[in-house]
C-alpha positions, -999 to +999 in steps of 0.1 A: -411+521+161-388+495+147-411+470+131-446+471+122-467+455+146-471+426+124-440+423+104-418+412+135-401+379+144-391+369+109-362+353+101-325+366+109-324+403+088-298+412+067-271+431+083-267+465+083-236+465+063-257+444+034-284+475+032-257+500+031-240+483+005-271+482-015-281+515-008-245+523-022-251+508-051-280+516-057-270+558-056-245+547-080-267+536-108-289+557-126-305+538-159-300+501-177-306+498-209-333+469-220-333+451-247-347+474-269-315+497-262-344+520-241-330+531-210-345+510-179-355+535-148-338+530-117-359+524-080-349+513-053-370+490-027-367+483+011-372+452+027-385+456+059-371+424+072-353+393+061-373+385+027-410+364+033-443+356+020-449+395+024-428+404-002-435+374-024-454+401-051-424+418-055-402+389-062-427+377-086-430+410-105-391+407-108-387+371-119-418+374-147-405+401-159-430+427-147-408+455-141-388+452-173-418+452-191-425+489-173-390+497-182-381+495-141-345+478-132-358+477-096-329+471-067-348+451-038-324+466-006-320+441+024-335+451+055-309+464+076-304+490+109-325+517+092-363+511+087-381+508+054-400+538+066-370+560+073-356+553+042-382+555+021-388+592+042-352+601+036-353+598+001-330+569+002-359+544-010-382+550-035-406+522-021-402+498+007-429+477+032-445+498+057-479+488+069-511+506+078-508+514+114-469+519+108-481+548+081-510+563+101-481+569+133-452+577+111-465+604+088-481+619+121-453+624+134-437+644+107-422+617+082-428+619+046-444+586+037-476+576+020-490+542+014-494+532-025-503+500-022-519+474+002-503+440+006-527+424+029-562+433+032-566+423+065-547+422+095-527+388+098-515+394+134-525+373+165-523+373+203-509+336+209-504+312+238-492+280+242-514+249+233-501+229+257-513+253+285-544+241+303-549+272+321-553+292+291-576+287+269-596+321+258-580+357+261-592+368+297-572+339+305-540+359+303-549+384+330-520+384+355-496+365+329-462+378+315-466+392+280-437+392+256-437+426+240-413+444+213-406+473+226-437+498+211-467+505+234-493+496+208-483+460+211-494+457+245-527+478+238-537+453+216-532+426+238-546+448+265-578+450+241-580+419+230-580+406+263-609+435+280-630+426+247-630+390+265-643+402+293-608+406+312-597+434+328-565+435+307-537+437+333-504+420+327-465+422+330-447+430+303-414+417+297-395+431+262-376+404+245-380+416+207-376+388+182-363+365+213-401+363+220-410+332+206-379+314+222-389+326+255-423+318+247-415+280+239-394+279+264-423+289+289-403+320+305-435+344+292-471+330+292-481+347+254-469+371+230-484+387+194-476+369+163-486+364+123-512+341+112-494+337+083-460+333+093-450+324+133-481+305+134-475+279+106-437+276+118-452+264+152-477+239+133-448+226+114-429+225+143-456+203+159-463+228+188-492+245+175-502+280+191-535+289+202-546+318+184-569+348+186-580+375+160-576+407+177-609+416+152-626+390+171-630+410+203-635+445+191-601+459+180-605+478+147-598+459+111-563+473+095-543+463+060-515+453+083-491+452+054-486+473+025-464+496+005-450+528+009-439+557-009-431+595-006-441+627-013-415+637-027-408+610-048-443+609-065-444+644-074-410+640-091-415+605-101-453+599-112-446+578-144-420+556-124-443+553-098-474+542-115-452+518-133-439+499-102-475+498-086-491+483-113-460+458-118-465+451-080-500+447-083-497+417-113-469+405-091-497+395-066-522+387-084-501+360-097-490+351-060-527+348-055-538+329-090-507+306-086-493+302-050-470+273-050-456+284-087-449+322-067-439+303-033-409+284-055-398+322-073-395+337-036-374+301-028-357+309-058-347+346-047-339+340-016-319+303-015-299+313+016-326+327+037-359+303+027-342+275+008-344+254+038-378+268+047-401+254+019-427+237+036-435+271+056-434+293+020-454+270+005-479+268+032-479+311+037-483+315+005-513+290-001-531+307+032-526+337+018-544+336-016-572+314+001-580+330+032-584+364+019-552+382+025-540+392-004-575+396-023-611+400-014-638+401-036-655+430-046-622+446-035-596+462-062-566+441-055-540+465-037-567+489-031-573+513+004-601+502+026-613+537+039-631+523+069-600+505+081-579+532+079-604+553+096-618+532+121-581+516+130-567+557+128-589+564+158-582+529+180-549+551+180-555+582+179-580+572+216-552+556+229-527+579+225-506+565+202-498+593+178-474+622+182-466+650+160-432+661+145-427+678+185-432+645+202-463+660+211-496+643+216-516+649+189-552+665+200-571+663+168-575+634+145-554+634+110-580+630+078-565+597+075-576+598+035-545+618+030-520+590+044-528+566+013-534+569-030-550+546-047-543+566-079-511+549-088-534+514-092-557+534-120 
């Protein structure tokens, strides 16, 4: 699928011809040397959309020096045409954004990609409605509505489950609008749609037309790390020094993004003037939900770190409903060991 389930409806992406100009550049450079006249490894990193809160450890670990300090001269590539996950399966990423659920279908289905590092620790999406409508106020409410989709059938299955694990029966029209969604949704031409807690949701609030919201978790759908990042194969078996450099400069990048929100909020700003310069108040606000509420550390929890019993528990919501193909297109009949579809060895 295009975007991860919980990634979508960001802000405009960078065009296609911006990623393949990066991607070009990228292939062209090989070393830097640092200071110390040592040679600076080259890796490259895909976006997955236009730059946000998501990313904001990566812009950190950049802008404090994190990945000059591992000797890295790291190229962030704009999200364009091709997904992070192609890429980073193609061999034309080293590392890019790529989410739990997005891993568990992708490397099913044949694509080299393994998940290295967990953004979010839990799953920031949200099945949303209108405030202002007085006909809905829980989800069995949205039986018989028009649901905004994007185009993948697991966005609808978790609508369809959140809405059943209210007591509905979970039957709705689907109309797919892709990022339009939340114009059409505003605009009252489709009665809800899935969104991020920590993105759409405060736009909305800051807009002054809040969204009712509900936690898929809340009625019965499996947790997941909704967003995290990727690598291959390939790339670790030739790369293992690199790689375990640019996790661990990731992982300070966030734990600075948690210890110090508004200070890593104003570095994303910083990186990003064209795209989130106008956008403060929401940075600020994303990034101060998400090193409060849990997202990007838990206690008791290594920060980055798997969380086996999502990825199993999630891994069979989709493997019961279908969701997973092989490298044939064909539905897959027996459950992946899903502790081969993430590392946590990189983080030691």
């Amino acid at each position: 699928m295009r975007h991860h389930p919980h990634t979508f409806g960001r802000a405009i992406a960078a065009t296609a011809a911006l990623a393949a100009a990066a991607l070009a550049l990228a292939g062209c450079s090989t070393s830097t040397p640092d200071a110390a006249g040592e040679a600076e490894k080259s890796v490259t990193f895909a976006l997955d959309w236009a730059p946000n809160t998501n990313h904001i450890g990566v812009y950190v670990a950049e802008a404090e020096g994190y990945f000059a300090d591992a000797g890295l001269d790291v190229e962030i590539l704009p999200y364009g045409s091709t997904s992070s996950t192609q890429l980073v399966s193609a061999g034309e990423a080293d590392f890019g954004i790529g989410g739990q659920s997005g891993v568990q279908m992708a490397r099913t289905s044949g694509l080299d990609v393994i998940s290295v590092y967990r953004v979010t620790q839990t799953d920031t999406g949200r099945l949303v409605a209108l405030n202002s409508r007085e006909d809905i106020t829980r989800p069995k409410d949205l039986d018989g509505k028009i649901f905004g989709g994007f185009g993948a059938p697991l966005f609808p299955a978790l609508a369809k489950s959140t809405i059943q694990g209210d007591g509905g029966t979970g039957t709705f029209e689907e109309v797919v609008l892709d990022t339009g969604a939340y114009e059409a949704l505003s605009q009252g031409r489709i009665d809800f749609t899935l969104s991020v807690a920590t993105w759409e949701n405060l736009q909305n609030d800051i807009d002054g037309h809040p969204y009712q919201a509900w936690r898929y978790q809340d009625f019965g759908v499996p947790e997941q790390q909704s967003t995290g990042i990727i690598s291959s194969d390939a790339y670790l078996a030739a790369h293992p020094d690199e790689a375990r450099a640019f996790v661990n400069a990731v992982a300070k990048g966030y734990q600075f993004a948690a210890d110090h929100p508004e200070q890593a909020a104003e570095i994303l700003i910083d990186a990003n003037p064209d795209t989130l310069g106008t956008a403060r108040e929401l940075v600020q606000r994303s990034a101060k939900l998400m090193a409060e509420d849990g997202y990007l550390v838990q206690e008791g929890h290594a920060i980055g770190a798997a969380n086996p019993e999502a990825w199993n528990n999630f891994g069979s919501f989709l493997f019961e409903g279908g969701f997973l193909a092989d490298a044939q297109g064909k539905p897959v009949t027996v459950e992946p060991d899903w502790s081969t579809y993430y590392t946590d060895e990189l983080l030691k």
